[in-house]
Biopython code that builds the backbone (N, CA, C, O; Angstrom):
import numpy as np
from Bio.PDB.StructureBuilder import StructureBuilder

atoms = [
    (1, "UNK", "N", (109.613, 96.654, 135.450)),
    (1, "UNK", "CA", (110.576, 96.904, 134.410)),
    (1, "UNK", "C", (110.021, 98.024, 133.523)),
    (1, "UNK", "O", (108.916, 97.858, 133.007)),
    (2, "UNK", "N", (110.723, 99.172, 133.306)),
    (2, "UNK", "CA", (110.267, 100.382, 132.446)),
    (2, "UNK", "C", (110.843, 100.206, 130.973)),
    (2, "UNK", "O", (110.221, 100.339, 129.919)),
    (3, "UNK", "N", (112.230, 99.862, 131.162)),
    (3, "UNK", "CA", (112.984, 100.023, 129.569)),
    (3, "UNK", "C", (113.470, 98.544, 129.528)),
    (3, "UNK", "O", (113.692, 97.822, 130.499)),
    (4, "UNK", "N", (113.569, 98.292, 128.427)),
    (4, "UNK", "CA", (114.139, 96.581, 127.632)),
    (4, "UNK", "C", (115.810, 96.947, 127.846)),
    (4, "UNK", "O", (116.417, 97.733, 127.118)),
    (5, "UNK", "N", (116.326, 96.316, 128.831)),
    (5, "UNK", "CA", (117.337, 95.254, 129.123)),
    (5, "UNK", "C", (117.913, 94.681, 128.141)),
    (5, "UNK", "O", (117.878, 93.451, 128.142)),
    (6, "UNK", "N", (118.693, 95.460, 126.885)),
    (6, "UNK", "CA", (119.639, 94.564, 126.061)),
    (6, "UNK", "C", (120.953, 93.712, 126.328)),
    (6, "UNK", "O", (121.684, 93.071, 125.573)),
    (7, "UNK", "N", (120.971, 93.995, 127.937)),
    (7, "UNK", "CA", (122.029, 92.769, 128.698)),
    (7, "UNK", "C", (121.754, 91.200, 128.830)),
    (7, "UNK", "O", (122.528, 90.243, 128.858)),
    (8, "UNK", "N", (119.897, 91.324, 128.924)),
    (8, "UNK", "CA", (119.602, 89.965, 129.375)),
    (8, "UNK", "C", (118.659, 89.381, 128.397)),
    (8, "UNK", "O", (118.243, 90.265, 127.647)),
    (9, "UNK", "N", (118.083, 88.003, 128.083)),
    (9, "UNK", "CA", (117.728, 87.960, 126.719)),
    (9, "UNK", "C", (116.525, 88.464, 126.497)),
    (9, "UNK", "O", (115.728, 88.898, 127.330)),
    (10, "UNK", "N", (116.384, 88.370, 124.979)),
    (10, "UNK", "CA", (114.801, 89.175, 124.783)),
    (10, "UNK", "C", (114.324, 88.884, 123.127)),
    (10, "UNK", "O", (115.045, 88.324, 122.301)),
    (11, "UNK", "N", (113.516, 89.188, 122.975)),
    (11, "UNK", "CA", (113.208, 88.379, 121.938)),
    (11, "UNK", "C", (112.653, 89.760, 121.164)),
    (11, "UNK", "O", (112.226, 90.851, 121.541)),
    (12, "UNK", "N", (112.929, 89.022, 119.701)),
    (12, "UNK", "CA", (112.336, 90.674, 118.664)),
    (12, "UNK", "C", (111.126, 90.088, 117.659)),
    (12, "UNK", "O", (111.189, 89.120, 116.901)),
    (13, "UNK", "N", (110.158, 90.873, 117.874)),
    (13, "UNK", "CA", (108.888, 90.404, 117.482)),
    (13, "UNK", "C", (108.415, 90.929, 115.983)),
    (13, "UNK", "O", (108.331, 92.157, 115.982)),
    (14, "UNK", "N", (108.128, 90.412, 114.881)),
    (14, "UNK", "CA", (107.881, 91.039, 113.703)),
    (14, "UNK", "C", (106.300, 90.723, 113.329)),
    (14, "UNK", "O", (105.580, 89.779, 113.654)),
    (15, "UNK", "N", (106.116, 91.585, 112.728)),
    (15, "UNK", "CA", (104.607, 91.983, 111.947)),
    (15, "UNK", "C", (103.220, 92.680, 112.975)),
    (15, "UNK", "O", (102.013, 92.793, 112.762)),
    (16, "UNK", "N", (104.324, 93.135, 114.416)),
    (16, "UNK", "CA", (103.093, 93.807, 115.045)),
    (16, "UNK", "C", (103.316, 95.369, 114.777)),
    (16, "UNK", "O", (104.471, 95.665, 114.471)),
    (17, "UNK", "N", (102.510, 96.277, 114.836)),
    (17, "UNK", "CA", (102.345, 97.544, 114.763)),
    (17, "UNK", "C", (103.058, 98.256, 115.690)),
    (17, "UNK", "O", (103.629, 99.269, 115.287)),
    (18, "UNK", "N", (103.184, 97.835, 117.271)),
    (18, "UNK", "CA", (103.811, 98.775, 118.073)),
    (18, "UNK", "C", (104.823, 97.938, 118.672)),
    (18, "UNK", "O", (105.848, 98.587, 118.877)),
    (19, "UNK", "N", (104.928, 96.377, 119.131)),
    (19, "UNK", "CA", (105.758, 95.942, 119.881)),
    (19, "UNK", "C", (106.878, 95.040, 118.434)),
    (19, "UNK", "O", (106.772, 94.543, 117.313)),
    (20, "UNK", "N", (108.104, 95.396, 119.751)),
    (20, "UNK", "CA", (109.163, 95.518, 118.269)),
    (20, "UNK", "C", (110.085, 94.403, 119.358)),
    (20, "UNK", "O", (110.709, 93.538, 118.742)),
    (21, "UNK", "N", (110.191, 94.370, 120.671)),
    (21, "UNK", "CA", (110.325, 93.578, 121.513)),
    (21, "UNK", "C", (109.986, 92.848, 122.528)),
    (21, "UNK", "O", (109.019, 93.482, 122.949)),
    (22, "UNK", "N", (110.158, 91.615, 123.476)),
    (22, "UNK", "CA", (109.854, 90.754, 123.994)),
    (22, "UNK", "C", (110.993, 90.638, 125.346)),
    (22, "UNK", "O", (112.211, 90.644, 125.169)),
    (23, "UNK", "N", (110.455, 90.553, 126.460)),
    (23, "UNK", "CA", (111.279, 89.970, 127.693)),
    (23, "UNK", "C", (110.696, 89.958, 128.830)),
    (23, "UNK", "O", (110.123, 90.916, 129.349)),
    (24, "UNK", "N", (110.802, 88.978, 129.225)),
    (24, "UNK", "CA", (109.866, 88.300, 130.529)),
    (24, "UNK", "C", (108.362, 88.619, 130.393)),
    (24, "UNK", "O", (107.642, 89.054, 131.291)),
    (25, "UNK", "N", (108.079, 88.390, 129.384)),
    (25, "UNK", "CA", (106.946, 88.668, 128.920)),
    (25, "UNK", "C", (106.262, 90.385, 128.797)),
    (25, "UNK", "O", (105.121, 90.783, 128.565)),
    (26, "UNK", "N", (107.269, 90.947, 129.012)),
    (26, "UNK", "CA", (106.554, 92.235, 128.459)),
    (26, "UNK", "C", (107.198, 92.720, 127.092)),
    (26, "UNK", "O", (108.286, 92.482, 126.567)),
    (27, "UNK", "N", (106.118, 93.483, 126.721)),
    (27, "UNK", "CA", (106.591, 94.047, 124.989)),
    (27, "UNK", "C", (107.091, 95.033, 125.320)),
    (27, "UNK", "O", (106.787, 95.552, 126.394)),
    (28, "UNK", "N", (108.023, 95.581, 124.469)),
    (28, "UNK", "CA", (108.743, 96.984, 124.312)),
    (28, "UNK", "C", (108.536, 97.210, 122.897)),
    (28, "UNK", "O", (108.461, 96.329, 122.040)),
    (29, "UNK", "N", (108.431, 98.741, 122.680)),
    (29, "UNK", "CA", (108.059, 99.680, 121.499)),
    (29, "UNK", "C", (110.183, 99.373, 120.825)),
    (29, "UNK", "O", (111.071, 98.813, 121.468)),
    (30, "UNK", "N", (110.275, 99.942, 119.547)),
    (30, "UNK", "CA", (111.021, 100.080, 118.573)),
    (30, "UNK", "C", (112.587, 101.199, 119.493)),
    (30, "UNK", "O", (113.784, 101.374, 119.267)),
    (31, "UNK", "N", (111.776, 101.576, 120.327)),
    (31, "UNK", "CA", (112.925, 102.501, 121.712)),
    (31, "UNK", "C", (113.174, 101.690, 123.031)),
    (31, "UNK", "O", (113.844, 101.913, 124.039)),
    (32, "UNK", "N", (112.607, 100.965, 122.742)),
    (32, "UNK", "CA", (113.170, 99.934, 124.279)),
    (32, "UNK", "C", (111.845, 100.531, 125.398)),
    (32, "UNK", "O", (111.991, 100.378, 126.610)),
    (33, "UNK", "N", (111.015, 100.975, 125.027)),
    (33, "UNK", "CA", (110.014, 101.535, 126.265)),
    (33, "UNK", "C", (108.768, 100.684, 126.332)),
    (33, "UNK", "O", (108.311, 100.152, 125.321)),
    (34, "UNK", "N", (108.334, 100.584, 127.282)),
    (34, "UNK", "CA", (106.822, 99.343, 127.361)),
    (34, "UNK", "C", (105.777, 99.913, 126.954)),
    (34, "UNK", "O", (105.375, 101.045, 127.219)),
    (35, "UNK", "N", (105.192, 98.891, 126.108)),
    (35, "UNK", "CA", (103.774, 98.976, 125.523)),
    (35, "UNK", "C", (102.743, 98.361, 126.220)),
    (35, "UNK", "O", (103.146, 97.390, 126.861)),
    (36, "UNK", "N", (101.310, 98.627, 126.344)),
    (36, "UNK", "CA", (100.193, 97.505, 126.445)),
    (36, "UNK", "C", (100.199, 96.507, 125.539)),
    (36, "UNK", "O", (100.314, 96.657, 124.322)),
    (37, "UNK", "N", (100.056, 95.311, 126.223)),
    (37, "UNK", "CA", (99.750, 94.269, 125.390)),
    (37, "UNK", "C", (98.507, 94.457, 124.687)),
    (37, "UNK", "O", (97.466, 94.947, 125.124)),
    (38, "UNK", "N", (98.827, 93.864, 123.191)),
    (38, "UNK", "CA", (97.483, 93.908, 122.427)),
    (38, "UNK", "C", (95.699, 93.439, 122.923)),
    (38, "UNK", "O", (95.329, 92.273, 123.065)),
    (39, "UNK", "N", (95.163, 94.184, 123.038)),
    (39, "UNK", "CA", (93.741, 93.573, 123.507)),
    (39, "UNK", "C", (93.418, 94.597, 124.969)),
    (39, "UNK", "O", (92.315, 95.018, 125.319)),
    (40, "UNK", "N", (94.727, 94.818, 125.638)),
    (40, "UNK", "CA", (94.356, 94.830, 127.255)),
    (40, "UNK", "C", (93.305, 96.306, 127.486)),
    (40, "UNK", "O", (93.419, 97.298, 126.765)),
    (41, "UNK", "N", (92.479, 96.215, 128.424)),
    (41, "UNK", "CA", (90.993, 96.825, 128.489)),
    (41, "UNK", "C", (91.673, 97.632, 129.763)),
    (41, "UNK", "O", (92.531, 97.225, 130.547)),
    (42, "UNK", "N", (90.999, 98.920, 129.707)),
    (42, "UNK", "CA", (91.726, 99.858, 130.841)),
    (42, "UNK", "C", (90.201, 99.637, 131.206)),
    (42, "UNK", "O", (89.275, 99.082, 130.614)),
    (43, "UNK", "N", (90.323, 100.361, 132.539)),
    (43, "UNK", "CA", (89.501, 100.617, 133.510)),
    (43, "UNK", "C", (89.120, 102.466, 133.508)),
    (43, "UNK", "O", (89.978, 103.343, 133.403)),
    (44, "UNK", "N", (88.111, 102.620, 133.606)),
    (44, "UNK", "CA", (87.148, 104.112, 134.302)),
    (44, "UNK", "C", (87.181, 103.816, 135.419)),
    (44, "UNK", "O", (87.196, 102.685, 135.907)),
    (45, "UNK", "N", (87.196, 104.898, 135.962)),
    (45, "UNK", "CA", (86.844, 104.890, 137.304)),
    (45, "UNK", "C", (85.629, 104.465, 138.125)),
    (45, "UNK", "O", (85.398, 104.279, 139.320)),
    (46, "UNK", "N", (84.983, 104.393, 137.038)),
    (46, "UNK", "CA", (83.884, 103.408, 137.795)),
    (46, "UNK", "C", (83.846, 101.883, 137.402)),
    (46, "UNK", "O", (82.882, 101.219, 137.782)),
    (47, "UNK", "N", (84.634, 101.420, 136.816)),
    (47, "UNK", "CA", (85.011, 100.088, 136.587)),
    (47, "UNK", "C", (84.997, 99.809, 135.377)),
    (47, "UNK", "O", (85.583, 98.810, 134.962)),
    (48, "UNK", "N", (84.195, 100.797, 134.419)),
    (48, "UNK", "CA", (83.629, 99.947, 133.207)),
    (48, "UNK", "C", (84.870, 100.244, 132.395)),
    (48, "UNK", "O", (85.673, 101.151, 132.610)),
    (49, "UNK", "N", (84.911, 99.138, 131.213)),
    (49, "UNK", "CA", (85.844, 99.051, 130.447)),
    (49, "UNK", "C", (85.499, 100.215, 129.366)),
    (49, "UNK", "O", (84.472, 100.868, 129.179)),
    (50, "UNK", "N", (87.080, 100.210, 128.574)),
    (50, "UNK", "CA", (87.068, 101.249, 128.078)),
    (50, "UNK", "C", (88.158, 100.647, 126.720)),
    (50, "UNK", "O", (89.327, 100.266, 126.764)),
    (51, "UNK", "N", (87.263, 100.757, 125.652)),
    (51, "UNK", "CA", (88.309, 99.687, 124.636)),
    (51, "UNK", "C", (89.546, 100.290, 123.940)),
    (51, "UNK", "O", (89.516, 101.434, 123.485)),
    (52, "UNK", "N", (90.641, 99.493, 123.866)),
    (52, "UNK", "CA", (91.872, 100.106, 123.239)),
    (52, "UNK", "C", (91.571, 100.325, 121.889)),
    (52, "UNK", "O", (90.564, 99.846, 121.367)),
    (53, "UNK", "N", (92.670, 101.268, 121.080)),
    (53, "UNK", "CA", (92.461, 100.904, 119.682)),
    (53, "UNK", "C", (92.552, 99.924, 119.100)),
    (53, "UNK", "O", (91.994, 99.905, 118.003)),
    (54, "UNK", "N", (93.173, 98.870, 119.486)),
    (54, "UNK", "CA", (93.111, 97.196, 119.061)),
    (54, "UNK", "C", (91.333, 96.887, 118.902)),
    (54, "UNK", "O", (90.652, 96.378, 118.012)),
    (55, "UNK", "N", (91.032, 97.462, 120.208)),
    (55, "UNK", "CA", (89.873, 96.687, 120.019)),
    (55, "UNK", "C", (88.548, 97.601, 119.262)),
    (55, "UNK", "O", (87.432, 97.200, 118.933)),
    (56, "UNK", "N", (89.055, 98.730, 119.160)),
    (56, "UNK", "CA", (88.295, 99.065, 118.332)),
    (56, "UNK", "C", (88.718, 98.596, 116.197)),
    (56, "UNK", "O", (88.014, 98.339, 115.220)),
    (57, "UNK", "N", (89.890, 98.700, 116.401)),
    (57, "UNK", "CA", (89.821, 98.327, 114.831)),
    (57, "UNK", "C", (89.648, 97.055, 114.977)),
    (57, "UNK", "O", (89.126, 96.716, 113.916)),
    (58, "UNK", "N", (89.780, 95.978, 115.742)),
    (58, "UNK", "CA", (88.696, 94.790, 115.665)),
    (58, "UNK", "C", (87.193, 94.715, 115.251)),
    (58, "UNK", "O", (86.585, 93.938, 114.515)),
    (59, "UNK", "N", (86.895, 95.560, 115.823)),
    (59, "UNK", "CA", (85.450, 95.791, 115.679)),
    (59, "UNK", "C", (84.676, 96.306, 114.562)),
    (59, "UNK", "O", (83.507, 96.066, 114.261)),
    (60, "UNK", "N", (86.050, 97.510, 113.663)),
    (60, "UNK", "CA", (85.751, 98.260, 112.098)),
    (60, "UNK", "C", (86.284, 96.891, 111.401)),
    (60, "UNK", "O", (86.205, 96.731, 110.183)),
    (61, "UNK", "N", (86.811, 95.960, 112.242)),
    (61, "UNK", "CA", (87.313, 94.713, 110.666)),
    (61, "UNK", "C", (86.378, 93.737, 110.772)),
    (61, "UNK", "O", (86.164, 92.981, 109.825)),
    (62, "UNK", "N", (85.958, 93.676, 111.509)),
    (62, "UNK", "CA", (84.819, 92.728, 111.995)),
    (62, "UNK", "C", (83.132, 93.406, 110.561)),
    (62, "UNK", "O", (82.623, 93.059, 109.495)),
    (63, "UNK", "N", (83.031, 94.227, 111.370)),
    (63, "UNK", "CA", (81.642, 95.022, 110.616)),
    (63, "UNK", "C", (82.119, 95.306, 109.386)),
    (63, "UNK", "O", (81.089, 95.546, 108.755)),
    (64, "UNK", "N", (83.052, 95.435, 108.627)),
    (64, "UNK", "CA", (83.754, 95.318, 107.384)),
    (64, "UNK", "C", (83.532, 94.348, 106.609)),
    (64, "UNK", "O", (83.120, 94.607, 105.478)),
    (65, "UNK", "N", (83.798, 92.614, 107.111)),
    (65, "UNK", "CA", (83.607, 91.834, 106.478)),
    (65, "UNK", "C", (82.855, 90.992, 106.527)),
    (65, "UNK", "O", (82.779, 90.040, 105.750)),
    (66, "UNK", "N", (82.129, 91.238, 107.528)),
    (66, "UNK", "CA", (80.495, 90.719, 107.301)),
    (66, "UNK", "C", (79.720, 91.396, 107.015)),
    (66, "UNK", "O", (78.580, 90.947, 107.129)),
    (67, "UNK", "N", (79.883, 92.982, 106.437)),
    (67, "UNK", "CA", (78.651, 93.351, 106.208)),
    (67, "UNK", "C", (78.204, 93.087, 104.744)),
    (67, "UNK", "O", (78.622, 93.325, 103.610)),
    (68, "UNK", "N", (76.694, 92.218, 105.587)),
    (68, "UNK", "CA", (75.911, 91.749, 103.893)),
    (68, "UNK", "C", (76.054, 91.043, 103.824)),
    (68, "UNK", "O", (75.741, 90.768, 102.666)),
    (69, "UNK", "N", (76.635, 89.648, 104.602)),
    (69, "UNK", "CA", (77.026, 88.092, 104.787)),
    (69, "UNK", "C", (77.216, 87.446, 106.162)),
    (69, "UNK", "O", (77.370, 87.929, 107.284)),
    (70, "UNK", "N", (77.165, 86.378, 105.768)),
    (70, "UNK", "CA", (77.966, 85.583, 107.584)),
    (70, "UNK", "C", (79.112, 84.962, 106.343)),
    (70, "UNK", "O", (79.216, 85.063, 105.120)),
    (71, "UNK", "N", (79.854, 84.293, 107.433)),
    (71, "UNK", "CA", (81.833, 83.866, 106.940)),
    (71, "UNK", "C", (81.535, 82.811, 107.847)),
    (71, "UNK", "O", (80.535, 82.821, 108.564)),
    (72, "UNK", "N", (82.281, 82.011, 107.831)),
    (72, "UNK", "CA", (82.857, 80.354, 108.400)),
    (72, "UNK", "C", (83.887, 81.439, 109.481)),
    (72, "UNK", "O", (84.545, 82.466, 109.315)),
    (73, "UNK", "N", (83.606, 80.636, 110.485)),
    (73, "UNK", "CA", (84.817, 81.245, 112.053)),
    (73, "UNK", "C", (85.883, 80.913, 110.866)),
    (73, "UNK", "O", (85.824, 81.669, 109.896)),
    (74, "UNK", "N", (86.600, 80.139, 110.841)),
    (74, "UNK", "CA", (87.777, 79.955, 109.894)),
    (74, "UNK", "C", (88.180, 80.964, 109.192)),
    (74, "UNK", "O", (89.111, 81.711, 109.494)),
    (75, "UNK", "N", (87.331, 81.043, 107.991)),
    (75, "UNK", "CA", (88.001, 82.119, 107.140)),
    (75, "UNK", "C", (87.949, 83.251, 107.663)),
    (75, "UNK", "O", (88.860, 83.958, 107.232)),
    (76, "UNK", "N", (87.092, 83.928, 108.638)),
    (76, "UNK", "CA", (87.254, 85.111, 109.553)),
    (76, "UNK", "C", (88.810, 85.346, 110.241)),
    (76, "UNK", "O", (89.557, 86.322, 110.308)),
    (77, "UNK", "N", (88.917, 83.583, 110.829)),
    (77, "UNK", "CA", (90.514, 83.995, 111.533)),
    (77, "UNK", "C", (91.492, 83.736, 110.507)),
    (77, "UNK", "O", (92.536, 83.369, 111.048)),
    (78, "UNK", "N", (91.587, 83.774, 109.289)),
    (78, "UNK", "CA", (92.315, 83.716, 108.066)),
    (78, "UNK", "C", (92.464, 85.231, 107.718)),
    (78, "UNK", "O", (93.449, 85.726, 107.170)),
    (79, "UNK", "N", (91.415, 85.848, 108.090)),
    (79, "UNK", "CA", (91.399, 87.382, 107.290)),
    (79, "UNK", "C", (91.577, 88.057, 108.663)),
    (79, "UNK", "O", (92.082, 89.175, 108.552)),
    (80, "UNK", "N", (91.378, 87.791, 109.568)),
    (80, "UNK", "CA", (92.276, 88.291, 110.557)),
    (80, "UNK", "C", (93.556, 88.210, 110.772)),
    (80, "UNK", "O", (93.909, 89.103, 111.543)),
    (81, "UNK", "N", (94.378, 87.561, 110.445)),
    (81, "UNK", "CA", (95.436, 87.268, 110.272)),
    (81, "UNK", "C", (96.564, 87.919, 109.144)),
    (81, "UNK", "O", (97.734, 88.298, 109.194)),
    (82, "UNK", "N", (95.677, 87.832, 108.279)),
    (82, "UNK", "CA", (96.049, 88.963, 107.071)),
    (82, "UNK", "C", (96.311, 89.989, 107.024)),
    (82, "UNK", "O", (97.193, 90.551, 106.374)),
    (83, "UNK", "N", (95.171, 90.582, 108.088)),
    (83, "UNK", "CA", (94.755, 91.993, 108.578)),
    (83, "UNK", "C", (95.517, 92.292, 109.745)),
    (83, "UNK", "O", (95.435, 93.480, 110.058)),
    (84, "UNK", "N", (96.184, 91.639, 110.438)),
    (84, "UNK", "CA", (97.063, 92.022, 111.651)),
    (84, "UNK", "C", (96.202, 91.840, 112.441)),
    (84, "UNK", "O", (96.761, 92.284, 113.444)),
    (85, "UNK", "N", (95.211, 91.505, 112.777)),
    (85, "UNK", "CA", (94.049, 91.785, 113.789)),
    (85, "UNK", "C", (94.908, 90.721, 114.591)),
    (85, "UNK", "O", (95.673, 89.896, 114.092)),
    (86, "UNK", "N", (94.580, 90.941, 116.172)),
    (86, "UNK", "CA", (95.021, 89.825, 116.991)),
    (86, "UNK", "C", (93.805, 89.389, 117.401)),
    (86, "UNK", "O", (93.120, 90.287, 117.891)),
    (87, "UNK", "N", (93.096, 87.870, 117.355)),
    (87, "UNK", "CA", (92.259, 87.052, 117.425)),
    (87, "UNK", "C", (91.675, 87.458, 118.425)),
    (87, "UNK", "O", (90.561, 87.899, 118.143)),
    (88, "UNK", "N", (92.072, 87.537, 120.067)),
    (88, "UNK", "CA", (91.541, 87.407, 120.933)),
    (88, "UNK", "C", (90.734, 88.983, 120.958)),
    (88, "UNK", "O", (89.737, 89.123, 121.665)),
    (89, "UNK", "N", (91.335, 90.269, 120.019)),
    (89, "UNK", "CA", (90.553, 91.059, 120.339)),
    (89, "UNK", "C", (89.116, 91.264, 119.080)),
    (89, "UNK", "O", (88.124, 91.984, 119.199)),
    (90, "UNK", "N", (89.467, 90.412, 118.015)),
    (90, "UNK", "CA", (88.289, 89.778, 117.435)),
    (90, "UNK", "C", (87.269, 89.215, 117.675)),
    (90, "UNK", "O", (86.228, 89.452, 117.063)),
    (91, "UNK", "N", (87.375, 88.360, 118.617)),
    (91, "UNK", "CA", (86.583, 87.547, 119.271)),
    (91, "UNK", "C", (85.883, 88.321, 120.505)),
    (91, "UNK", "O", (84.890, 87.737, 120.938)),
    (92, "UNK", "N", (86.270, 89.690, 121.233)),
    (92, "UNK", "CA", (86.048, 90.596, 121.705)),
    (92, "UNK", "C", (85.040, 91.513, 120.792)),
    (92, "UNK", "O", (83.941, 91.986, 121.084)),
    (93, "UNK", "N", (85.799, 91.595, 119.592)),
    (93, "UNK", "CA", (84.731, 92.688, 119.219)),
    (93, "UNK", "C", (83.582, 92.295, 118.462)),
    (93, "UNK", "O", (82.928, 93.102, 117.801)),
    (94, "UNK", "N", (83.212, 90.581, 118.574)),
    (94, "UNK", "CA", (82.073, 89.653, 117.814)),
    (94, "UNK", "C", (80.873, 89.932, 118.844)),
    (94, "UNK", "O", (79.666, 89.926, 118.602)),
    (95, "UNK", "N", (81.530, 90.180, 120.062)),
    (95, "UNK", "CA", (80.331, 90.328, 121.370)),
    (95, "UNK", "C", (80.041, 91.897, 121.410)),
    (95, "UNK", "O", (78.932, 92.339, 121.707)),
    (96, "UNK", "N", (81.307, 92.825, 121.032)),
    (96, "UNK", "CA", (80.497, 94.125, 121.754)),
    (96, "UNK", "C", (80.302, 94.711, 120.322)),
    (96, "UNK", "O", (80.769, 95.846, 120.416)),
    (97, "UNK", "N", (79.833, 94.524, 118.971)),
    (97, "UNK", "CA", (78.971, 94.660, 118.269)),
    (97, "UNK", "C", (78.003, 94.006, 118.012)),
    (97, "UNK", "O", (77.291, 94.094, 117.012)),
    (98, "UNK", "N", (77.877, 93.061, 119.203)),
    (98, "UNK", "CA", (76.523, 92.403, 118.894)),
    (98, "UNK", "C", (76.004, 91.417, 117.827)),
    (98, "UNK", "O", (74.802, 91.255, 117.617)),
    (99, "UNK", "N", (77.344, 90.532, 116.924)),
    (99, "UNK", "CA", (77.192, 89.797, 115.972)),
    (99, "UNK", "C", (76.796, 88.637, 116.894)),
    (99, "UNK", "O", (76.848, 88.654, 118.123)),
    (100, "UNK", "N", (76.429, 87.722, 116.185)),
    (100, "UNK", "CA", (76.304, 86.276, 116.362)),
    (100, "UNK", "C", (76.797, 85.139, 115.641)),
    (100, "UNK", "O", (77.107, 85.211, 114.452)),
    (101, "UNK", "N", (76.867, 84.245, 116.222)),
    (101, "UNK", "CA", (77.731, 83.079, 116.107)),
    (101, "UNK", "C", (76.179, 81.873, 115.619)),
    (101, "UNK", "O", (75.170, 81.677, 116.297)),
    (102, "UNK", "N", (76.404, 81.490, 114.745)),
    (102, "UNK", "CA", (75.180, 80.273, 114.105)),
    (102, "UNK", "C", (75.547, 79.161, 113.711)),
    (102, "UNK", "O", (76.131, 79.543, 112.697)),
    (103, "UNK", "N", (75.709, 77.711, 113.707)),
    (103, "UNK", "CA", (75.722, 77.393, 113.473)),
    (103, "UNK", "C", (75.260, 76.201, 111.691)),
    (103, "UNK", "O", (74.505, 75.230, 111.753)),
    (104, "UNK", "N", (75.845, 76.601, 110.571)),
    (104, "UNK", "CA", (75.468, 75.979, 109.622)),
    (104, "UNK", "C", (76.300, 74.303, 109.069)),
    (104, "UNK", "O", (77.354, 74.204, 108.440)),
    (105, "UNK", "N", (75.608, 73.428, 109.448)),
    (105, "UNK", "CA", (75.904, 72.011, 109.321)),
    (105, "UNK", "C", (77.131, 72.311, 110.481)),
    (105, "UNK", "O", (76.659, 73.014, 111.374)),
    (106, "UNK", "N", (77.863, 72.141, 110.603)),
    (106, "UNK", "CA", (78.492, 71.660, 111.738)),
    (106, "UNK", "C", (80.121, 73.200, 111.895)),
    (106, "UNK", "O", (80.973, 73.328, 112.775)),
    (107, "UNK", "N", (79.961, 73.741, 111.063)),
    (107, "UNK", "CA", (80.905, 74.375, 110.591)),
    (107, "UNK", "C", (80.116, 76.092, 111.559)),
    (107, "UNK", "O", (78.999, 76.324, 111.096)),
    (108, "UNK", "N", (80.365, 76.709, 112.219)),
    (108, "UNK", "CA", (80.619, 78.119, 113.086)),
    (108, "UNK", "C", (80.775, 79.175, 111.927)),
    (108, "UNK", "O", (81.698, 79.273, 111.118)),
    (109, "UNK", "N", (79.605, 79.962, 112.057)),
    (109, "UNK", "CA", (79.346, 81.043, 111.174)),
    (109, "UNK", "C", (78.962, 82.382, 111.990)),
    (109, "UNK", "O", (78.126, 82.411, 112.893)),
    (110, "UNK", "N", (79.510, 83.194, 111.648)),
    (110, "UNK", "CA", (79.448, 84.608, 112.321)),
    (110, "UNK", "C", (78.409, 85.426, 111.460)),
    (110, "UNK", "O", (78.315, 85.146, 110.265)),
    (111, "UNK", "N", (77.729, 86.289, 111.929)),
    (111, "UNK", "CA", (76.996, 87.270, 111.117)),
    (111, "UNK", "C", (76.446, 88.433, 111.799)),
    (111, "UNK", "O", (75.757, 88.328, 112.814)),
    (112, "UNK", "N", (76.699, 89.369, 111.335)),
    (112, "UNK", "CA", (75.828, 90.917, 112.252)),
    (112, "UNK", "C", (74.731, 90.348, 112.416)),
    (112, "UNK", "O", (74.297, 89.418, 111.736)),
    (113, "UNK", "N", (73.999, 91.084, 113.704)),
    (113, "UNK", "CA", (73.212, 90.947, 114.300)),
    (113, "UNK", "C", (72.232, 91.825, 113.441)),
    (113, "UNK", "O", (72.420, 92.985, 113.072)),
    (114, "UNK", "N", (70.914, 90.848, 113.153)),
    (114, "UNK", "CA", (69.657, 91.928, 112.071)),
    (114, "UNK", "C", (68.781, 92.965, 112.924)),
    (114, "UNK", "O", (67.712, 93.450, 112.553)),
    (115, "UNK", "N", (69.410, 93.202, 114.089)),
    (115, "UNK", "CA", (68.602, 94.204, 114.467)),
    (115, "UNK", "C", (68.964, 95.553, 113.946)),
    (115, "UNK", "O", (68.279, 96.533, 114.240)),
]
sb = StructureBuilder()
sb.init_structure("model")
sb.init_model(0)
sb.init_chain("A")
sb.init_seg("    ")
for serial, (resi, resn, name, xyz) in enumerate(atoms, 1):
    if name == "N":
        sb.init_residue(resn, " ", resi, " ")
    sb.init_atom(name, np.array(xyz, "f"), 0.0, 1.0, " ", f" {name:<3s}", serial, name[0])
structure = sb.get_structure()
């Protein structure tokens, strides 16, 4: 499917940046034309991934609000949420900046990595 089908149903999506529609599970832009889903990792030709801008401004919101602290996982996905960030590419960009995940009393704490 190239263009969104306003014959058959579809769904209209609010508070994302590029996808403005929904049908059979693919997003369409604000023109009826298909987008990447948020997060999705292209390929090089030699296999290695190559991060979208999702996942890079994951990664500037990430190093943003921990720098100089760790946060409770919680309030991280609270201020992700705020921030438009979509979770799964958060949780992406906790590994490829190299933060860590610690545990304090029972509660999941994130913090840059002190190297």
């Amino acid at each position: 499917m190239s263009k969104l089908d306003k014959d058959k149903p579809f769904g209209i999506i609010t508070g994302h940046a590029r996808a403005h529609y929904e049908q059979d599970g693919q997003l369409f832009n604000a023109q009826g034309e298909v987008v990447e889903p948020p997060g999705v990792m292209k390929s090089s030709e030699d296999g290695a991934a190559i991060p979208t801008d999702e996942l890079d401004s994951a990664k500037q919101f990430l190093m943003n609000i921990l720098k100089g602290r760790s946060l409770p996982k919680a309030e991280i996905y609270k201020e992700a949420e705020s921030n438009n960030q979509v979770w799964d590419n958060v949780k992406n960009a906790l590994v490829e900046i190299g933060a860590v995940k610690v545990m304090v009393g029972k509660t999941e704490t994130w913090k840059l990595s002190e190297k």
